[in-house]
TORMIVO-900993 format. One record per residue (C-alpha): x, z, y; residue in three letters; residue number from 1. Coordinates in steps of 0.2 Angstrom, whole numbers, plus 5000, padded with zeros to 4 digits. Example, Ala and Ser with C-alpha at 12.3 -4.5 7.8 and 13.67 -1.06 7.14 Angstrom:
<recs>
{{5062; 5039; 4978}; 'ALA'; 1}
{{5068; 5036; 4995}; 'SER'; 2}
</recs>
This chain:
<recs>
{{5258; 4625; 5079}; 'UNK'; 1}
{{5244; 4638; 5077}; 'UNK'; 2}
{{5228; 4625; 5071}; 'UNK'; 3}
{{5207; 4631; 5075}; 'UNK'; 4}
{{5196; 4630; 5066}; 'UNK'; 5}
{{5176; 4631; 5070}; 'UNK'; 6}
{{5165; 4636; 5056}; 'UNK'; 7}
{{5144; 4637; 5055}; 'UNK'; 8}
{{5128; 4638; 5043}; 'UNK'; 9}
{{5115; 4628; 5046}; 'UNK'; 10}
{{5098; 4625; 5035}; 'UNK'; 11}
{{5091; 4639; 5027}; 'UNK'; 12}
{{5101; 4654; 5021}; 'UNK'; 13}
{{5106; 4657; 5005}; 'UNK'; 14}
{{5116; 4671; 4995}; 'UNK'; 15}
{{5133; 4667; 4994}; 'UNK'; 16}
{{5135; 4660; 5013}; 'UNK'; 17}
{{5146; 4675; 5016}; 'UNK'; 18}
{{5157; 4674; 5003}; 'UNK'; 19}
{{5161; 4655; 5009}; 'UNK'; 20}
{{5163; 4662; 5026}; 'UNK'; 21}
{{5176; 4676; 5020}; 'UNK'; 22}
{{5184; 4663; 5010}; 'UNK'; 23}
{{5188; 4649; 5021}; 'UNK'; 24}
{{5193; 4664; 5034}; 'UNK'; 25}
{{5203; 4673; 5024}; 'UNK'; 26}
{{5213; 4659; 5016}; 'UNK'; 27}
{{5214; 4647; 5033}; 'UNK'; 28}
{{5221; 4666; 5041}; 'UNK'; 29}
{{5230; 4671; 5028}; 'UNK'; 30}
{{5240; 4656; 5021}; 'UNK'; 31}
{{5240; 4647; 5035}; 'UNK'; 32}
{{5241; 4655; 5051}; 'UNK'; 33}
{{5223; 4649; 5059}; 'UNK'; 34}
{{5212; 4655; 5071}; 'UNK'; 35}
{{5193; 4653; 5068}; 'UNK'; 36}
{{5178; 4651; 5077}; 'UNK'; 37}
{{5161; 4655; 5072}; 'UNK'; 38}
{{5145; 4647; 5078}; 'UNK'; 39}
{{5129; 4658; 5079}; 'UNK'; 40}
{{5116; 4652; 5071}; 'UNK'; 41}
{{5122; 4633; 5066}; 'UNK'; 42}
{{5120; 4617; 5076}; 'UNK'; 43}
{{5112; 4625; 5091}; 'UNK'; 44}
{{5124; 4637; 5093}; 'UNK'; 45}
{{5137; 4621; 5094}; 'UNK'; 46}
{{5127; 4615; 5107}; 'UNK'; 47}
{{5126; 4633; 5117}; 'UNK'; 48}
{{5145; 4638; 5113}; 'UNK'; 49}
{{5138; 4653; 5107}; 'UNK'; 50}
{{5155; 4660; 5097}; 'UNK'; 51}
{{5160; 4675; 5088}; 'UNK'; 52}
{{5181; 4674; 5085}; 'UNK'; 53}
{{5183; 4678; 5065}; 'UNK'; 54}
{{5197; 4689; 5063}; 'UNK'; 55}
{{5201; 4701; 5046}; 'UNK'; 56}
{{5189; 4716; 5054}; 'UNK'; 57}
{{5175; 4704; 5054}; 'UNK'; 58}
{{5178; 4697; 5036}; 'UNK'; 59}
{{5180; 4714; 5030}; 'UNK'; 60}
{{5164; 4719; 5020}; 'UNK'; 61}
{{5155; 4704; 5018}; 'UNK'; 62}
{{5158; 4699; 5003}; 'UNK'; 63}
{{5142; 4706; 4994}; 'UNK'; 64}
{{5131; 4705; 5009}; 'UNK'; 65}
{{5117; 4693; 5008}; 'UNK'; 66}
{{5113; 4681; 5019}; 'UNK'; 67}
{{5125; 4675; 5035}; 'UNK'; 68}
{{5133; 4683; 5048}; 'UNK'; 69}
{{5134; 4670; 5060}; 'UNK'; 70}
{{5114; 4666; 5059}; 'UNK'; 71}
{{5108; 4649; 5054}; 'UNK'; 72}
{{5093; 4637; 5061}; 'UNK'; 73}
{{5086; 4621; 5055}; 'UNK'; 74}
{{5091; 4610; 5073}; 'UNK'; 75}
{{5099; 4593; 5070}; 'UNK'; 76}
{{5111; 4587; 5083}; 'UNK'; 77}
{{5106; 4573; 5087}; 'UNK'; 78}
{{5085; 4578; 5086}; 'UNK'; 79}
{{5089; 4596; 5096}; 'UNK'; 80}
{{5072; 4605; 5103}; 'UNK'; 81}
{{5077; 4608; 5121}; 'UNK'; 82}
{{5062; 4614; 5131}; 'UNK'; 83}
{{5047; 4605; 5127}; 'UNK'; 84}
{{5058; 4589; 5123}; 'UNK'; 85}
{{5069; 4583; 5109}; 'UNK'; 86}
{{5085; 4576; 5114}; 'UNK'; 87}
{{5101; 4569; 5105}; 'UNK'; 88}
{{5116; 4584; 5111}; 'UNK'; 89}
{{5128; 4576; 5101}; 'UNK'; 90}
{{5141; 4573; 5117}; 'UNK'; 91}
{{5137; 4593; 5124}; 'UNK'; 92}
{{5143; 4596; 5106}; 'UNK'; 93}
{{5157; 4586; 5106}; 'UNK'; 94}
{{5162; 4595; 5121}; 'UNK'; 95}
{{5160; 4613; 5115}; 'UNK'; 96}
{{5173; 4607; 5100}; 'UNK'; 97}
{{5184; 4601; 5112}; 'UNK'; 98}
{{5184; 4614; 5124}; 'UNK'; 99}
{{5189; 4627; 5109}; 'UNK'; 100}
{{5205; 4613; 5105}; 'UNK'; 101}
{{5196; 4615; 5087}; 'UNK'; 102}
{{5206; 4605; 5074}; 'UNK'; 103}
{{5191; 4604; 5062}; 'UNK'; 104}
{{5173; 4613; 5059}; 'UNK'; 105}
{{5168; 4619; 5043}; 'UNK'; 106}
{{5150; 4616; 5041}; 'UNK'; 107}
{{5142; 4627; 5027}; 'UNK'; 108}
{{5125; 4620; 5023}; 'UNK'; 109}
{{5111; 4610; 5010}; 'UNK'; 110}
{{5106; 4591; 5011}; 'UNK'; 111}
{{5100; 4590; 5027}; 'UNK'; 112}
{{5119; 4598; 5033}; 'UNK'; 113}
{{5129; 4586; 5024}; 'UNK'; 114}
{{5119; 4573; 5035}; 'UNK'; 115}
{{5122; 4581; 5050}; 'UNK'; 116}
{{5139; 4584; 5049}; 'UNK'; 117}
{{5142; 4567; 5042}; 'UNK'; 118}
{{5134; 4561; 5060}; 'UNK'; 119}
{{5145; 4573; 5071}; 'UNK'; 120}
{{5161; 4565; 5060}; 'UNK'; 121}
{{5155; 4549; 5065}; 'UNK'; 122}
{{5155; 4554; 5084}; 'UNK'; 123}
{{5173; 4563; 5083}; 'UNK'; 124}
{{5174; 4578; 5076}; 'UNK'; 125}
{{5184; 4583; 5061}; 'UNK'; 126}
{{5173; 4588; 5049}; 'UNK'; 127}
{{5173; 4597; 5032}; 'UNK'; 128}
{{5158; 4605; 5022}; 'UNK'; 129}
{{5152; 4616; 5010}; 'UNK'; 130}
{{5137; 4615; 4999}; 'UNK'; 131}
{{5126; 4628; 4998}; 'UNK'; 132}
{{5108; 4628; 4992}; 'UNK'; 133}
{{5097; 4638; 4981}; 'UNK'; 134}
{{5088; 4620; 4974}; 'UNK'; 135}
{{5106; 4616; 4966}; 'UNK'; 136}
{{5102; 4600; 4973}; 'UNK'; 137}
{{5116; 4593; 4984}; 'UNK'; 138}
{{5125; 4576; 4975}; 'UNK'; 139}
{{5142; 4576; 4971}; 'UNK'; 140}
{{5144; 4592; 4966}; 'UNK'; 141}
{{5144; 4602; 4949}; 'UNK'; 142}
{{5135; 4617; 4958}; 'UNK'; 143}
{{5132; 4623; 4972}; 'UNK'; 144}
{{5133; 4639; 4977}; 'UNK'; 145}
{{5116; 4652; 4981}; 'UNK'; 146}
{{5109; 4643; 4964}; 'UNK'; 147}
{{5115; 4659; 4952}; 'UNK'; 148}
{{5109; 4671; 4961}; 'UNK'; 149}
{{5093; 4662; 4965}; 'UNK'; 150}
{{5092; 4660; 4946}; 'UNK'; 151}
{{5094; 4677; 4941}; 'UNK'; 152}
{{5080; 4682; 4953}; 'UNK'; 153}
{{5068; 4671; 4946}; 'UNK'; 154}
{{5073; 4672; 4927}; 'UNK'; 155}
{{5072; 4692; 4929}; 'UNK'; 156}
{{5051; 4689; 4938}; 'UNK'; 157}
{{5048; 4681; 4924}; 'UNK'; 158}
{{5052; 4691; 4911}; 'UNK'; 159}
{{5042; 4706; 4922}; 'UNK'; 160}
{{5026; 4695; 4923}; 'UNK'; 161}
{{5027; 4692; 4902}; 'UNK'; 162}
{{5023; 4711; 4901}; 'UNK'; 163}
{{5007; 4710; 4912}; 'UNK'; 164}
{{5001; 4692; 4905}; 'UNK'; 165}
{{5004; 4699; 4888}; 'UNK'; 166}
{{4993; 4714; 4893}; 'UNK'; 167}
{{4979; 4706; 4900}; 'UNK'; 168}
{{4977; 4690; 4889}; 'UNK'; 169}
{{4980; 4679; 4905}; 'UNK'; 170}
{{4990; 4662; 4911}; 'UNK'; 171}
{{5004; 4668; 4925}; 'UNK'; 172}
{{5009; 4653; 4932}; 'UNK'; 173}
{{5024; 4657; 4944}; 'UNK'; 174}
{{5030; 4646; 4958}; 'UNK'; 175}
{{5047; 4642; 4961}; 'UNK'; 176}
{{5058; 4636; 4975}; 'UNK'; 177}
{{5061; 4616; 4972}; 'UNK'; 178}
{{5053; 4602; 4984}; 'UNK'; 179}
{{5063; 4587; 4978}; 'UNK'; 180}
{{5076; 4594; 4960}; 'UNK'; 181}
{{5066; 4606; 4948}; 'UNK'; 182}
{{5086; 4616; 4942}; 'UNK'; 183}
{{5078; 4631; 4944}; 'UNK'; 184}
{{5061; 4632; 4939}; 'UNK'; 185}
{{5068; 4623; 4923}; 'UNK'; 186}
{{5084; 4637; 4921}; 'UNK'; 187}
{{5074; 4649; 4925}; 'UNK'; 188}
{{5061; 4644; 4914}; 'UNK'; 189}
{{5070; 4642; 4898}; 'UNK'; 190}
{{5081; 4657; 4901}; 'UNK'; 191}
{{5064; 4670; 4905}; 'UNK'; 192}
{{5056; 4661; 4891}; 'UNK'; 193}
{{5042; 4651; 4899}; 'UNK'; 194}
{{5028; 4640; 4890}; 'UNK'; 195}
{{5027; 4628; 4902}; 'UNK'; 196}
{{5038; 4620; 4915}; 'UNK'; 197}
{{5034; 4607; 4927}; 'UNK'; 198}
{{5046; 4599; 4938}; 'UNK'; 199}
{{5045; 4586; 4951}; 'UNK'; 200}
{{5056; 4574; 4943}; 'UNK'; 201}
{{5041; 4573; 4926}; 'UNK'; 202}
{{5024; 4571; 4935}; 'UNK'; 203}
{{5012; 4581; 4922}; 'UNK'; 204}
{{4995; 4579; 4915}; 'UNK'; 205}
{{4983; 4592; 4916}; 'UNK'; 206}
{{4975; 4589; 4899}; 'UNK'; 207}
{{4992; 4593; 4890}; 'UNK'; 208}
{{4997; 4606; 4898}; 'UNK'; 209}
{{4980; 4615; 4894}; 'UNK'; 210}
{{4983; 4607; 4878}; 'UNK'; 211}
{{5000; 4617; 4874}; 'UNK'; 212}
{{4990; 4633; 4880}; 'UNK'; 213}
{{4975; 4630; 4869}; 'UNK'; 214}
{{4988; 4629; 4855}; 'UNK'; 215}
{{4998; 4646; 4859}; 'UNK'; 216}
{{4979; 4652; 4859}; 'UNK'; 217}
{{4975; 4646; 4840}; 'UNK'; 218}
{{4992; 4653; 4834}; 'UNK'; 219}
{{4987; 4669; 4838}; 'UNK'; 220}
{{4997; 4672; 4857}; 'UNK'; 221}
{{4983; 4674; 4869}; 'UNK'; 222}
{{4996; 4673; 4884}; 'UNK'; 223}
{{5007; 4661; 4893}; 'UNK'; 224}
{{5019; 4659; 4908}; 'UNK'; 225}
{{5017; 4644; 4918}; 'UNK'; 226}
{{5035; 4640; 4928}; 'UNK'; 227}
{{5031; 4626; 4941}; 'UNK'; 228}
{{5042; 4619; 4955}; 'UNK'; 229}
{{5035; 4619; 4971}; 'UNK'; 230}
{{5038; 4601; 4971}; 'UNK'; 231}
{{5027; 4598; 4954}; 'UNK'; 232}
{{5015; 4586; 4956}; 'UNK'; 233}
{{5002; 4578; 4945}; 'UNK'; 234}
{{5001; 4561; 4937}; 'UNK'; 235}
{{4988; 4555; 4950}; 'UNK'; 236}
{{4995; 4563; 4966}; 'UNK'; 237}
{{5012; 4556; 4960}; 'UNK'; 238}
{{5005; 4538; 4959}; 'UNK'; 239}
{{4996; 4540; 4974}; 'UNK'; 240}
{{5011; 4544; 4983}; 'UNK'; 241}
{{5022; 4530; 4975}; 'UNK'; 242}
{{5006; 4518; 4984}; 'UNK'; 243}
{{5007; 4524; 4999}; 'UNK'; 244}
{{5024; 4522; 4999}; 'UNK'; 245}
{{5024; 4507; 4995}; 'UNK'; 246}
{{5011; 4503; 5008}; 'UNK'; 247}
{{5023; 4508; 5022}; 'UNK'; 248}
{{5038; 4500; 5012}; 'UNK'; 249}
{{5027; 4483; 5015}; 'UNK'; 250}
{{5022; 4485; 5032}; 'UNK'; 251}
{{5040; 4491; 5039}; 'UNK'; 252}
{{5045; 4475; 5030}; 'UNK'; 253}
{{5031; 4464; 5039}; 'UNK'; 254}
{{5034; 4473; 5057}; 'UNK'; 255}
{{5015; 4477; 5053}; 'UNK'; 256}
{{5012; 4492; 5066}; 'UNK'; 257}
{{4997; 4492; 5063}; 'UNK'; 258}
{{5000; 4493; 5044}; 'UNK'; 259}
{{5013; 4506; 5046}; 'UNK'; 260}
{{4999; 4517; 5056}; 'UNK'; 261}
{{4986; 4516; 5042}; 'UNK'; 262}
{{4999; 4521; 5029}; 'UNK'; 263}
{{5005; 4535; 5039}; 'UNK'; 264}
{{4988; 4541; 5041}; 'UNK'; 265}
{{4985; 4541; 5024}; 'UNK'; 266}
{{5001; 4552; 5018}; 'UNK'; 267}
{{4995; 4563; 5029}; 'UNK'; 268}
{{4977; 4565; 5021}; 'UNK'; 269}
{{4986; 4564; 5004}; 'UNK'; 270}
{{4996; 4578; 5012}; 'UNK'; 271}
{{4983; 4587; 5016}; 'UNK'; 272}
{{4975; 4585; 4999}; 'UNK'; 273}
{{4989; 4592; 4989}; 'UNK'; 274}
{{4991; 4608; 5000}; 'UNK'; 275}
{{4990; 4622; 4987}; 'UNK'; 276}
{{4993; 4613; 4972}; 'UNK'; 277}
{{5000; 4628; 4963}; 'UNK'; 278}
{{4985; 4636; 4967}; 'UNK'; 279}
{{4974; 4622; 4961}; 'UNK'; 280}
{{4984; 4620; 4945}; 'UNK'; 281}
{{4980; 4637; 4942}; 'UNK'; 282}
{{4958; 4636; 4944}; 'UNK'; 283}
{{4959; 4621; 4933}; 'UNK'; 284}
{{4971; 4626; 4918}; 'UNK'; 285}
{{4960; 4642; 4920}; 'UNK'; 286}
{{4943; 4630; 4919}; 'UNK'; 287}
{{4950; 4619; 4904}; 'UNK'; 288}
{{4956; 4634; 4894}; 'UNK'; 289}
{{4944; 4645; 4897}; 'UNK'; 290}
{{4959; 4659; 4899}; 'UNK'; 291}
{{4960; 4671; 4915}; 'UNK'; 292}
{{4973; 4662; 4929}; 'UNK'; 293}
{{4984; 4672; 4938}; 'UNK'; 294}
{{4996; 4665; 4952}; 'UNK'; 295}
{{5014; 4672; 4957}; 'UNK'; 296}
{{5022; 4663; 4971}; 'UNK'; 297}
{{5043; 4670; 4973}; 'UNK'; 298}
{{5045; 4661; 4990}; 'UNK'; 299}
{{5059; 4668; 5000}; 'UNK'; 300}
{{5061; 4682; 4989}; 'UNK'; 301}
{{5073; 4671; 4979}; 'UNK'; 302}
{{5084; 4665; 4993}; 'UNK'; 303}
{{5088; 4685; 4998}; 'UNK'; 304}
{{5099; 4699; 4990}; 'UNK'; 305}
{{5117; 4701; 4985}; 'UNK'; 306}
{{5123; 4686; 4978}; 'UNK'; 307}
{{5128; 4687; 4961}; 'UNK'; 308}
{{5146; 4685; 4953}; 'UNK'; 309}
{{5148; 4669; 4948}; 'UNK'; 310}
{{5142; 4664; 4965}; 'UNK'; 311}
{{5152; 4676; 4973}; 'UNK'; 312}
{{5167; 4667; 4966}; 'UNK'; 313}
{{5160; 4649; 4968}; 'UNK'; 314}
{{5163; 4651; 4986}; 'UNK'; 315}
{{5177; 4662; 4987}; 'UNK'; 316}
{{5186; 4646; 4979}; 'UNK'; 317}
{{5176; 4633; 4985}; 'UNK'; 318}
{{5179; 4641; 5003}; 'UNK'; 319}
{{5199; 4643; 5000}; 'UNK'; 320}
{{5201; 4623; 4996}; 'UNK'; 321}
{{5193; 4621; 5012}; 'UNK'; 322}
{{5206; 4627; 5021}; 'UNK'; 323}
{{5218; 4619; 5011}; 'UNK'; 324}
{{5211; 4604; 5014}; 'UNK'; 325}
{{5211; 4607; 5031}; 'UNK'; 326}
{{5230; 4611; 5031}; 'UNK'; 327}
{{5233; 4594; 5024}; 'UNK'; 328}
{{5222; 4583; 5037}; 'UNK'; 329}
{{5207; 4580; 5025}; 'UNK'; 330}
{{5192; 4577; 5033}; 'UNK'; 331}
{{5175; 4571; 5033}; 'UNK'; 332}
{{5173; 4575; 5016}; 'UNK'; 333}
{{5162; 4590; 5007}; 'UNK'; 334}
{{5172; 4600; 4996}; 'UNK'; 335}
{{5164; 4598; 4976}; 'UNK'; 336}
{{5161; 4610; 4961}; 'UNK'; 337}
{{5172; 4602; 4949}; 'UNK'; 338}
{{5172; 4613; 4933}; 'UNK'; 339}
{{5185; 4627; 4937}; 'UNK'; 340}
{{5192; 4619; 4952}; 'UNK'; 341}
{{5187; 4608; 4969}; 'UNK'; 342}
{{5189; 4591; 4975}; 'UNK'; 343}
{{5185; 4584; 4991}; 'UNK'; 344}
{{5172; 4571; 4990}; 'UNK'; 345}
{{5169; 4557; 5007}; 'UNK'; 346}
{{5151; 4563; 5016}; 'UNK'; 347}
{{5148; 4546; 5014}; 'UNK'; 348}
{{5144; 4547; 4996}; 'UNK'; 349}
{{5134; 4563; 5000}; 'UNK'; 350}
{{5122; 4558; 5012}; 'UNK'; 351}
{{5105; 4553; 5010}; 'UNK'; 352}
{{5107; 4558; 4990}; 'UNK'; 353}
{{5097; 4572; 4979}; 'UNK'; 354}
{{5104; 4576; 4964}; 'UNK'; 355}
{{5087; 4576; 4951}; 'UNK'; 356}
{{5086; 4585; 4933}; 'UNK'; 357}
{{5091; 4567; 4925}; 'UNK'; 358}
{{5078; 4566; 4911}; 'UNK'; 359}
{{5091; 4566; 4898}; 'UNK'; 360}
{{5098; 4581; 4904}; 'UNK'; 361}
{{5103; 4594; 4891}; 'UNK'; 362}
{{5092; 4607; 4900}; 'UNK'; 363}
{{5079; 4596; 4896}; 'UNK'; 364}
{{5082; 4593; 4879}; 'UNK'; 365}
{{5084; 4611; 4875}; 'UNK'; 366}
{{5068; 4615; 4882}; 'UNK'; 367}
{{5058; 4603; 4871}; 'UNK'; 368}
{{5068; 4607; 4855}; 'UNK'; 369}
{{5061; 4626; 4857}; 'UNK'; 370}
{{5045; 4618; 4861}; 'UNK'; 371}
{{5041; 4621; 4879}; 'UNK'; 372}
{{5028; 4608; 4887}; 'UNK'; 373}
{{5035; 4598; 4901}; 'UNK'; 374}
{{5018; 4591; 4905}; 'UNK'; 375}
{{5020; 4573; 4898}; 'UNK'; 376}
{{5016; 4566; 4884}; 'UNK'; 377}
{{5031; 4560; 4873}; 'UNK'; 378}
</recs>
């Protein structure tokens, strides 16, 4: 009996998507006998039952195309925009899977995905993911793929801005993708050679990283390269944060609305405060070194392109145990990076999880053996 099988991307893009797409297709066609349906532009078009029928002509040629053919969108199922409302469309979604007889959906997607899906398994559906993310940041599995392309992209900007810092005697201080997991401004930065990293997971101090700088300075190298998660905070705004926190901790735990209110408002001034912050780390290395500042932000430039080999093959294979898995009835389960192979792992254990830089990582080490400042003092 012919099985279908229903497949999205949700969150934001990321290289490789395509590839995870051709992948589960090809394999769940080709070795199996299945029929796949494709979902514009991720939850919403669940919602809409807007399809597109994934046949060999429309996996042909996208293996080395960047970003995703079926579109993707932030919506959650259960906290869908719908007018000037947000409503919970999880049932109109059940019913689109049901109407298409879909014997599982394949959802491709980040942390937030993994959460989303995990709730449409809990209302029904048959549900197996992927994880995808530039950040490298999705728990319980080795790698995930969009994370080698995203790090080629930034380790090869760096190594262009050495050139012009060198030239000009300056501080570059680039900005990398990371809110929550610093993988890639710490790859990235060890492999393009940086002075400095600062992650999210190591809070810094202004006065040693202007230190390390002054250092480079009196050993004769009148330049450096700064690589800072966008996520990188200070000492101060870290503690600030951990207070507030714990402000709202207290009060939820109290039923203090009143409580709750004052701590919300005050996240959001702090919030506010720490708009920019690359931008503010730059004037004040700039002030305590007395050494011209300059600032690169990559943004979305690192999430776009052809994806690179190895990612390339990470979903090709990671998208071809999906749809063996699906042949053998395994759902609600993401399917893992583990070393040369995959394993499904429950979204359960997924969920609500980020996988930080651990700071005994070997990443970490290896950046303080050669000497690169990590903002703290140790």
């Amino acid at each position: 009996m012919t099985q279908f099988v229903g497949i999205l991307t949700a969150g934001g893009d990321s290289p490789g998507l395509n590839a995870a797409i051709r992948g589960v297709g090809k394999a769940a066609i080709g070795a199996y006998g299945m029929q796949i349906i494709g979902f514009r532009d991720g939850f919403r078009g669940l919602m809409q039952d807007r399809t597109i029928r994934l046949t060999g002509a429309e996996l042909s040629g996208i293996l080395t195309v960047g970003g995703t053919i079926l579109g993707t969108s932030r919506d959650k199922p259960h906290k869908m925009p719908v007018g000037d409302q947000t409503m919970d469309m999880t049932s109109v979604m059940l019913e689109t899977y049901h109407k298409h007889h879909l014997d599982a959906l394949v959802c491709l997607g980040g942390g937030g995905t993994q959460k989303n899906a995990y709730h449409l398994s809990q209302n029904g559906m048959n549900v197996i993911t992927l994880p995808k993310t530039i950040d490298n940041d999705v728990s319980g599995t080795d790698m995930t793929f969009g994370f080698d392309t995203a790090l080629g992209i930034a380790t090869e900007a760096i190594d262009r801005l050495h050139s012009t810092a060198h030239s000009h005697h300056r501080i570059i201080v680039v900005e990398l993708m990371g809110h929550n997991a610093g993988w890639l401004a710490l790859g990235a930065g060890i492999a393009g050679g940086a002075d400095v990293i600062l992650l999210p997971e190591i809070p810094y101090d202004i006065n040693v990283v202007a230190e390390a700088l002054r250092q480079r300075q009196r050993r004769g190298s009148g330049f450096s390269i700064v690589a800072v998660s966008e996520g990188a905070m200070s000492q101060e705004d870290a503690e600030a944060l951990a207070k507030v926190a714990a402000d709202r901790a207290a009060a939820k735990e109290e039923k203090d609305e009143k409580k709750r209110e004052r701590a919300k408002a005050k996240l959001e001034k702090l919030n506010l405060t720490m708009q920019d912050k690359t931008l503010r780390l730059s004037r004040r290395l700039e002030e305590l070194t007395g050494l011209e500042s300059r600032v690169t932000i990559l943004g979305h430039l690192q999430r776009g392109g052809t994806p690179s080999a190895a990612d390339r093959l990470l979903a090709t294979r990671l998208g071809a145990a999906c749809a063996d898995l699906i042949h053998q009835g395994t759902f609600g389960v993401m399917v893992a990076a583990r070393g040369d192979g995959a394993e499904p792992v429950p979204l359960a254990d997924v969920v609500g999880k980020v996988k930080l830089v651990p700071p005994g990582h070997p990443w970490i080490k290896t950046a303080r053996d050669i000497g690169v400042c990590l903002g703290d003092r140790l």
